[in-house]
C-alpha positions as CSV (number, residue, x, y, z in Angstrom):
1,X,77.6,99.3,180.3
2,X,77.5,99.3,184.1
3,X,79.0,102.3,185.0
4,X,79.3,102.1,188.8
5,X,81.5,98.7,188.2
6,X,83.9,100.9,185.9
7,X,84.2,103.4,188.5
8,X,85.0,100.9,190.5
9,X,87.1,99.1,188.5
10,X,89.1,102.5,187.9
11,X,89.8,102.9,191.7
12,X,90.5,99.7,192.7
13,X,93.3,99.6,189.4
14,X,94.5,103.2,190.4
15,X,95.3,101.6,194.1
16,X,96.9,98.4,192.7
17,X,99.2,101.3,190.3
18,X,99.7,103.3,193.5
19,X,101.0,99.9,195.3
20,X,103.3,98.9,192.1
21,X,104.4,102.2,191.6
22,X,108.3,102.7,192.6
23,X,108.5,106.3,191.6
24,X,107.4,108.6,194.8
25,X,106.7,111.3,192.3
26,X,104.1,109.2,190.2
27,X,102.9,107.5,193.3
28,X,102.3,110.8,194.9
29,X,100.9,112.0,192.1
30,X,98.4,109.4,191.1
31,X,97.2,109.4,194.9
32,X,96.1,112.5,194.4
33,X,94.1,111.7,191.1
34,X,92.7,109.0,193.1
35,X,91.1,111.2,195.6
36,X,89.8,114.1,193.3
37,X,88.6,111.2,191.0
38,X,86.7,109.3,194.2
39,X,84.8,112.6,194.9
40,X,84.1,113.5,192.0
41,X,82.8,110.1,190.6
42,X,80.6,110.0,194.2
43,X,79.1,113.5,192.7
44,X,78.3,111.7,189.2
45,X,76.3,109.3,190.7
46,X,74.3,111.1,193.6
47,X,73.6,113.5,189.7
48,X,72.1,110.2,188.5
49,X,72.8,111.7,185.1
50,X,70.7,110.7,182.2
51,X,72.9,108.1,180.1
52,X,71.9,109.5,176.7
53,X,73.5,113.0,177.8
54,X,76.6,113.6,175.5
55,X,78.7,115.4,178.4
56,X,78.1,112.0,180.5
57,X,79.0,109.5,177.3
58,X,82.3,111.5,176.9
59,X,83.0,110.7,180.4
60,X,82.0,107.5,180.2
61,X,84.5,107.0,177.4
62,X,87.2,108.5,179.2
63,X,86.6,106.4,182.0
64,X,87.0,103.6,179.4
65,X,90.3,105.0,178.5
66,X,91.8,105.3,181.9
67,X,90.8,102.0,182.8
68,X,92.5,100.5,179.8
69,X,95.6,102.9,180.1
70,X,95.7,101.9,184.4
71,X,95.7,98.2,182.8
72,X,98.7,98.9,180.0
73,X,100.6,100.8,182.8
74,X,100.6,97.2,185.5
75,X,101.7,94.9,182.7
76,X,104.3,97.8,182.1
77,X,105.5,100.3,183.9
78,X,107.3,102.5,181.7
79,X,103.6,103.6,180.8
80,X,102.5,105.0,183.7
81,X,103.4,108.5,182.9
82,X,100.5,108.1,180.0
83,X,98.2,106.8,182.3
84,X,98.8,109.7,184.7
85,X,98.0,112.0,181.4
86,X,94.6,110.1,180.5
87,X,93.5,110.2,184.3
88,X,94.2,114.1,184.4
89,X,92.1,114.1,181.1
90,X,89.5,112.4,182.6
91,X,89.3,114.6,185.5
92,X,88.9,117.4,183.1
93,X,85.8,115.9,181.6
94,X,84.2,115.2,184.9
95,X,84.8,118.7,186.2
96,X,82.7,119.8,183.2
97,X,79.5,117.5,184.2
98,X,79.8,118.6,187.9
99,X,80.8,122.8,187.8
């Protein structure tokens, strides 16, 4: 698994949400997941974390998660209050690798 292409997959799918997105509340919402999720994944990397570390794989797996919850919420939009919930989870796993 490659995970600078996921992170980068993840942002470039949370912009094409942001860009769907009708509601100003989600929009405004998941802007600001995209910027606390761009810093903090820039933080992951410049860690260059061992990828055997459990705290790291959990992320990992979350990252998986958003991505395929960003990807459920484009094909349909009534989702995107779920995706909103996995980024904020995800979020809360990378504050754990980086406080």
């Amino acid at each position: 698994m490659n995970e600078h292409v996921e992170y980068s997959e993840l942002l470039d799918k949370i912009t094409e949400q942001i860009l769907k997105e009708k509601d100003t509340e989600h929009k405004s919402m998941l802007r600001k997941q995209y910027k606390e999720l761009s810093q903090m994944l820039k933080k992951i990397i410049e860690a260059n974390m061992e990828s055997d570390d459990i705290k790291y794989k959990n992320v990992l797996s979350n990252l998986d998660k958003a991505n395929k919850s960003i990807k459920e919420s484009l094909r349909d939009g009534r989702k995107v209050v779920r995706t909103i919930q996995v980024l904020s989870e995800t979020i809360s796993s990378i504050e754990s690798i980086i406080s």
